[in-house]
C-alpha positions in Angstrom: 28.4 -0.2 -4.3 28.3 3.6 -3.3 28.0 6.5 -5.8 29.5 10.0 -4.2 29.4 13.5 -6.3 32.1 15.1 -3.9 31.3 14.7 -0.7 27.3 13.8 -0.9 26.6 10.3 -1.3 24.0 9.9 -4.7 23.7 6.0 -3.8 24.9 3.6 -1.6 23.3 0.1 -1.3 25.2 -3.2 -0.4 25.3 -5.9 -3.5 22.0 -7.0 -4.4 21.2 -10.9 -6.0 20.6 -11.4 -9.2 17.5 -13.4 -7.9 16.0 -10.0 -6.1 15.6 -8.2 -9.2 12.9 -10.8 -9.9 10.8 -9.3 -7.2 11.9 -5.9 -8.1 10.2 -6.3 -11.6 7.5 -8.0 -10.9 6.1 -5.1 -8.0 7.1 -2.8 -10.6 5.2 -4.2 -13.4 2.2 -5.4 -11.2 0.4 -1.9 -11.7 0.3 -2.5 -15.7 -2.5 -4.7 -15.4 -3.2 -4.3 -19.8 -0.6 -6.6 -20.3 -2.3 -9.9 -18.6 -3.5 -12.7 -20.1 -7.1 -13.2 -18.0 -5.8 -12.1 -14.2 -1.5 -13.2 -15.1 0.9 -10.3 -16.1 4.8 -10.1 -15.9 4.5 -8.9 -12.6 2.1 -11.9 -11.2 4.6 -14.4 -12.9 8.0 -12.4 -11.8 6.8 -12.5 -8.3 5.7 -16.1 -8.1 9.2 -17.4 -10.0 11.4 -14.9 -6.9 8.5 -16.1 -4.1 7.7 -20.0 -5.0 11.0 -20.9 -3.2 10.3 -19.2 0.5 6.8 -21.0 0.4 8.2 -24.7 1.8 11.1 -22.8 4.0 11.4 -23.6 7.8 8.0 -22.4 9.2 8.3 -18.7 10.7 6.5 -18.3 14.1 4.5 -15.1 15.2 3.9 -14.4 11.6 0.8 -11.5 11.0 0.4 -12.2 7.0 0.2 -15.7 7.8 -2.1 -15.5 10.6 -4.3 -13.1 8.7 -4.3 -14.9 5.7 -5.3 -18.1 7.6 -8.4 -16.3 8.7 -9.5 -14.6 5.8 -9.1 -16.9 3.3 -11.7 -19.3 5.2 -13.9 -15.9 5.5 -14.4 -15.5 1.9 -15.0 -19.1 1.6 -17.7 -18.7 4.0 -18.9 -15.2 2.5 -18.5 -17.1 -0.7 -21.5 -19.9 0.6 -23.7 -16.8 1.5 -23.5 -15.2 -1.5 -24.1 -18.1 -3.4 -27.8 -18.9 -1.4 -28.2 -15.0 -0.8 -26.9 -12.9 -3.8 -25.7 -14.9 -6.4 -26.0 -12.4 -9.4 -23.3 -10.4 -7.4 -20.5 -13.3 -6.4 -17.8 -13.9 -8.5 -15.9 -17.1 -7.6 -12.8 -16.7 -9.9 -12.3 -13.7 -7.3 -11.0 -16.4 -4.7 -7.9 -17.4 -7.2 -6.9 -14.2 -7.2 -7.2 -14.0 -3.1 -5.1 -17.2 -2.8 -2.4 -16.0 -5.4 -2.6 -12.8 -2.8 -1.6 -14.7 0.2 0.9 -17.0 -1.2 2.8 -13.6 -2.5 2.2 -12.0 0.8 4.0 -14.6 2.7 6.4 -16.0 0.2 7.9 -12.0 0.2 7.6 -12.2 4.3 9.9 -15.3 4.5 12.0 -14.3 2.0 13.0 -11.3 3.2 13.3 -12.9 6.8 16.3 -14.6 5.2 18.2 -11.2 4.8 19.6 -8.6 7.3 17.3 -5.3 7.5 20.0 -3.4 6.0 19.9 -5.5 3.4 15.6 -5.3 3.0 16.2 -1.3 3.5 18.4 -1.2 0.5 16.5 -3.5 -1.5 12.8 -1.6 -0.8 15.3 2.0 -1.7 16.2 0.0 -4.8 12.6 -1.1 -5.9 11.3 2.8 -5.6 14.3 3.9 -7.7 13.3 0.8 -10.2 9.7 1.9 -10.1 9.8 5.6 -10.2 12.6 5.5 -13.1 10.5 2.7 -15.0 6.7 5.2 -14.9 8.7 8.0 -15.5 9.6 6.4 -18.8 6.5 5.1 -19.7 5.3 8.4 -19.2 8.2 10.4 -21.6 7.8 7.3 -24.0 4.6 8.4 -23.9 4.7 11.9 -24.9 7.4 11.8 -27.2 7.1 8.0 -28.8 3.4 6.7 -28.6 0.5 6.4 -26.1 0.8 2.8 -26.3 3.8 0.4 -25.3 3.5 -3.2 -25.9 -0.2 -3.3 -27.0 -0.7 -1.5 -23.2 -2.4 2.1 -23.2 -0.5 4.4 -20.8 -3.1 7.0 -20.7 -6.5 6.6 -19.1 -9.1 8.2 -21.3 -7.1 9.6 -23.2 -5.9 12.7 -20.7 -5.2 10.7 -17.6 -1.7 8.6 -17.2 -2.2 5.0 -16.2 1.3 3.7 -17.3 -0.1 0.4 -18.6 -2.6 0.1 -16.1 -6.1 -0.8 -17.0 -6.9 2.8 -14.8 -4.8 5.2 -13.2 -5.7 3.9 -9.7 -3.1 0.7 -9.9 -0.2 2.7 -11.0 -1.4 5.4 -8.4 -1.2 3.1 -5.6 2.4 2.3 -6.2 3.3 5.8 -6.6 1.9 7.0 -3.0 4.1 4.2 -2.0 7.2 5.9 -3.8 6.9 9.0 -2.4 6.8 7.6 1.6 9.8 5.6 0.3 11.8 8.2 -0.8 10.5 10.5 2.3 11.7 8.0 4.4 15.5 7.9 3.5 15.1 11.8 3.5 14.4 11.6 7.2 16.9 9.2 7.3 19.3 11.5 5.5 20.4 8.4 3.3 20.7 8.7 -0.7 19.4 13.0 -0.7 20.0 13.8 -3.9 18.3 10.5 -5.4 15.3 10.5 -2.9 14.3 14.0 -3.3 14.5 13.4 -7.2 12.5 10.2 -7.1 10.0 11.8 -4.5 9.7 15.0 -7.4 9.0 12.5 -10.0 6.8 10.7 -7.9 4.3 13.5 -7.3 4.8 14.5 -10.9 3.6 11.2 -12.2 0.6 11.5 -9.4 -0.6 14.4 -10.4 -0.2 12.9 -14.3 -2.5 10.8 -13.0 -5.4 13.0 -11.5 -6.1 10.4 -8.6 -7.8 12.9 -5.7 -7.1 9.9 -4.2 -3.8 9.4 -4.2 -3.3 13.2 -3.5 -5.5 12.6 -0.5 -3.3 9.9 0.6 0.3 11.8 0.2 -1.0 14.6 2.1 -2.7 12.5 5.1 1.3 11.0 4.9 2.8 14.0 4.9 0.9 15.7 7.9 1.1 12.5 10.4 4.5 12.8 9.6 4.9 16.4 10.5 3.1 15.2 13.6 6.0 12.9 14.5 8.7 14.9 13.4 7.8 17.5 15.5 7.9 15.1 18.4 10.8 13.9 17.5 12.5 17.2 18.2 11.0 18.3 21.2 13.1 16.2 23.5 12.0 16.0 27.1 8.9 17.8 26.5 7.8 15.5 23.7 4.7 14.2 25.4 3.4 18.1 26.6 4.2 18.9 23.0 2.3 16.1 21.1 -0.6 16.3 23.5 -0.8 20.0 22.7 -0.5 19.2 18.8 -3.2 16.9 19.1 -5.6 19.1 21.3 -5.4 21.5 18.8 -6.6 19.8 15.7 -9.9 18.4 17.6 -10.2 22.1 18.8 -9.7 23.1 15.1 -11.8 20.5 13.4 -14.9 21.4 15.6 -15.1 24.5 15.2 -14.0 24.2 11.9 -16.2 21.1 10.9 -18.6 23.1 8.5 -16.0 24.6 6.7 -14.1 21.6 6.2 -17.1 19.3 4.9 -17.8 21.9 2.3 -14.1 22.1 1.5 -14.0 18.4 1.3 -17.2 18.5 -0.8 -16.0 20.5 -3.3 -13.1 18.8 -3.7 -14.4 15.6 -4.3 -16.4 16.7 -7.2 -13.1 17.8 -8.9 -12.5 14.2 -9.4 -14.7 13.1 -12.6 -15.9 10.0 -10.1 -15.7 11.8 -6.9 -19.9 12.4 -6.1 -20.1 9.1 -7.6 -18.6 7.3 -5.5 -20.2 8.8 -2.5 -23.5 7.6 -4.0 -22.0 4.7 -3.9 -20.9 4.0 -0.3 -24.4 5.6 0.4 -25.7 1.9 -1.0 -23.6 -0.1 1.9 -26.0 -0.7 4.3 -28.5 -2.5 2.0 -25.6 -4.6 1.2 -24.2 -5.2 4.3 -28.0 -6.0 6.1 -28.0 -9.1 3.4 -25.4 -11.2 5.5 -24.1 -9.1 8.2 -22.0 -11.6 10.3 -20.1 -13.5 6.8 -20.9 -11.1 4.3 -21.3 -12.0 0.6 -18.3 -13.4 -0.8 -15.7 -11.5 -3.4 -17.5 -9.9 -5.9 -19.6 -6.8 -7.3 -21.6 -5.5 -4.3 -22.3 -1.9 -4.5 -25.7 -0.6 -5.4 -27.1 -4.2 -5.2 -25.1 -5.9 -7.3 -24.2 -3.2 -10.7 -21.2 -1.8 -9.0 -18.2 -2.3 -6.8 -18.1 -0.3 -3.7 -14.1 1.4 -4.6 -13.4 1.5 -1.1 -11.0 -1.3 0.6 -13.0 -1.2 3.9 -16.4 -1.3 2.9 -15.7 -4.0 0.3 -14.0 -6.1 3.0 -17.2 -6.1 4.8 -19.4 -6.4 1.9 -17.3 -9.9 1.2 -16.5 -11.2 4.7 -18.8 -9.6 6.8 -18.1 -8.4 10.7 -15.6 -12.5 10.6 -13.9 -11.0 7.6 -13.9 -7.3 9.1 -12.6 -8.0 12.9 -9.3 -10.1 11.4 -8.6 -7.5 9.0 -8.7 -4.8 11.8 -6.5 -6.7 14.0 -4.2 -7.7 11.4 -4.0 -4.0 10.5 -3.7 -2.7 14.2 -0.5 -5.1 14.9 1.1 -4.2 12.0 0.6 -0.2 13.2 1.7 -0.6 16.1 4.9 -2.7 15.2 5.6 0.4 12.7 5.1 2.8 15.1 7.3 1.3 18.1 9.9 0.6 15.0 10.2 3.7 13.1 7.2 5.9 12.4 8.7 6.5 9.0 7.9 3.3 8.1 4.5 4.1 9.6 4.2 6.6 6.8 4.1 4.1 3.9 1.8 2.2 5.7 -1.0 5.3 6.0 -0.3 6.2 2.1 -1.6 2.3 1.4 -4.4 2.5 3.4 -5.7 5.9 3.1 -5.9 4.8 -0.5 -8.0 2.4 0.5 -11.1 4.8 1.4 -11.6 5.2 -2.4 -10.0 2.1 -4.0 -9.8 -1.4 -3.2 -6.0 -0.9 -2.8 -5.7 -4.3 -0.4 -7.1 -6.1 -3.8 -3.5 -5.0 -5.7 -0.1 -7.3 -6.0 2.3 -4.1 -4.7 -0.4 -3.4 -1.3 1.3 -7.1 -0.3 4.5 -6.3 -2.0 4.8 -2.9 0.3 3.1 -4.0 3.2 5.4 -7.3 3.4 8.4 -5.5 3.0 7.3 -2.5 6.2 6.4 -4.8 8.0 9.4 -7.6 8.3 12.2 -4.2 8.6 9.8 -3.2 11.2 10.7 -6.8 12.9 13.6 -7.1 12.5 14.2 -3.1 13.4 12.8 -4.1 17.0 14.9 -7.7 17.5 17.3 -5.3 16.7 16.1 -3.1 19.5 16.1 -5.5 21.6 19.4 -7.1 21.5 21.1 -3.8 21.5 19.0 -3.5 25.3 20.2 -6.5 26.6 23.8 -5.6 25.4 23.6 -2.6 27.5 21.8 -4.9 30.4 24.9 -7.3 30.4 27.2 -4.7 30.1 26.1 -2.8 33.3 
């Protein structure tokens, strides 16, 4: 189907299944978390009816989600049995169901979308952000005009922060960093203008709707790695000099502007209603961590010994696995940068908004992180077999 006004294409996208739009609704709805029954929404159940089908598909080799999963599951297990003899006032054992429904997602979505072409996945990920940013924004109208409740679900957050259904803003918040590196991405791409720069608006409408520093934090990290890149991207021969230059200049920069920027970053933090909170929080770590350094303390409430979670993916991965947990985590996350990178680093992009989220949520702990992540990083895959046939191509025909 394509959609031109004159000559400017509003939408072009090859015919999507009827099955797809399953997974389309249920990342979309996975954010409003006030519609579950204990830890099952629409979204939970939408994306296990699209996903249930891939899990007993012919086995994928060299797969990261499964190999990480593999390892991590077993690590909060482990953790689990720590916690248990350690801390067991703090572990919460129900947290495990919700780490195994994670990882049969995860890879479900991974071979599923292995079954398609990547122009196919492209269109379909385009297609989700329009779903998504559409379906907030009228939540949010509904909102204002209608009521501040839809379905029994709040959509506003204390009564002056938007949370579109979400229990707090910071689930619908993660999704909507995700939006805007979507619709960036087929900017850069110069695919579907007129749509993307709309949905990207919108997007960073509904973020700020949502006063997540956060998620602000995140969109701007996005934006100026991407800058980075796109300045190499134009400099041609002298791309190298150029980036080396780029990058010699922010150390230079941050150390001699390092006072400056703490107390910059200070005050900024204690904008956000939790923002010195949460430092206070981190600040508890170390007690934590000491406890069980080498397994950790299984899933559940850790910070400040036990009252409090830590709100920060990284740290709460330790907290729960410890340096086992930790060290597959990291290298699940470094191949997964790199493949973006050597892909397309605008793929890269979406990958920085989820984790950069992560230093003041536990972003890896939400349906759409494995919902996002699975989709960057099969196109990323299959954007480098692509890669690579076109080189032997050229090989042969030399």
């Amino acid at each position: 189907m394509r959609v031109t006004l004159g000559q400017k294409t509003l939408w072009d996208h090859s015919r999507i299944s009827i099955r797809d739009w399953l997974l389309i609704a249920g990342l979309t709805l996975a954010p409003m978390t006030s519609l579950r029954i204990w830890k099952i929404g629409p979204g939970e159940v939408f994306c296990l009816l699209w996903g249930i089908k891939f899990l007993y598909s012919t086995r994928i080799k060299h797969n990261d989600i499964v190999f990480f999963f593999i390892l991590f599951l077993p690590a909060l297990l482990l953790g689990s049995l720590a916690g248990y003899i350690i801390a067991p006032s703090e572990l919460s054992p129900s947290d495990l169901l919700t780490w195994i429904y994670l990882g049969v997602i995860a890879i479900s979505i991974y071979k599923g979308l292995k079954c398609n072409s990547r122009e196919y996945n492209d269109n379909l990920l385009f297609l989700f952000g329009i779903v998504a940013m559409l379906w907030y924004l009228f939540l949010f109208l509904f909102s204002r005009y209608v009521s501040r409740y839809f379905l029994g679900a709040p959509l506003w957050y204390s009564g002056r922060r938007f949370s579109g259904g979400a229990t707090n803003p910071h689930q619908v918040a993660v999704l909507l960093c995700a939006l805007c590196f979507i619709f960036i991405r087929q900017v850069l791409l110069k695919r579907n203008l007129l749509i993307s720069i709309l949905g990207l608006v919108v997007s960073i409408f509904l973020i700020v709707g949502t006063e997540s520093s956060t998620a602000i934090m995140s969109v701007a990290l996005g934006v100026f790695i991407g800058a980075f890149f796109f300045v190499g991207d134009y400099a041609g021969k002298n791309k190298k000099k150029i980036m080396l230059i780029m990058v010699v200049a922010i150390i230079l920069i941050a150390i001699i502007g390092f006072n400056n920027f703490i107390d910059l970053f200070i005050r900024w933090v204690s904008k956000d209603t939790n923002g010195l909170g949460r430092l206070d929080i981190f600040a508890s770590f170390p007690n934590t961590f000491i406890k069980s350094p080498i397994v950790g303390l299984g899933p559940g409430v850790h910070g400040r010994n036990g009252t409090i979670e830590f709100h920060n993916t990284y740290l709460e991965v330790l907290a729960a696995t410890g340096l086992f947990g930790g060290i597959v985590f990291l290298v699940f996350s470094v191949r997964i940068f790199k493949k973006a990178i050597f892909a397309d680093w605008k793929l890269l992009l979406i990958l920085i908004s989820m984790y950069a989220y992560g230093l003041a949520g536990f972003a890896m702990r939400r349906l759409v992180f494995w919902g996002v992540i699975s989709f960057v990083v099969v196109i990323a895959e299959q954007r480098i077999e692509n890669n690579h046939i076109n080189e032997q191509v050229v090989t042969r025909g030399k």
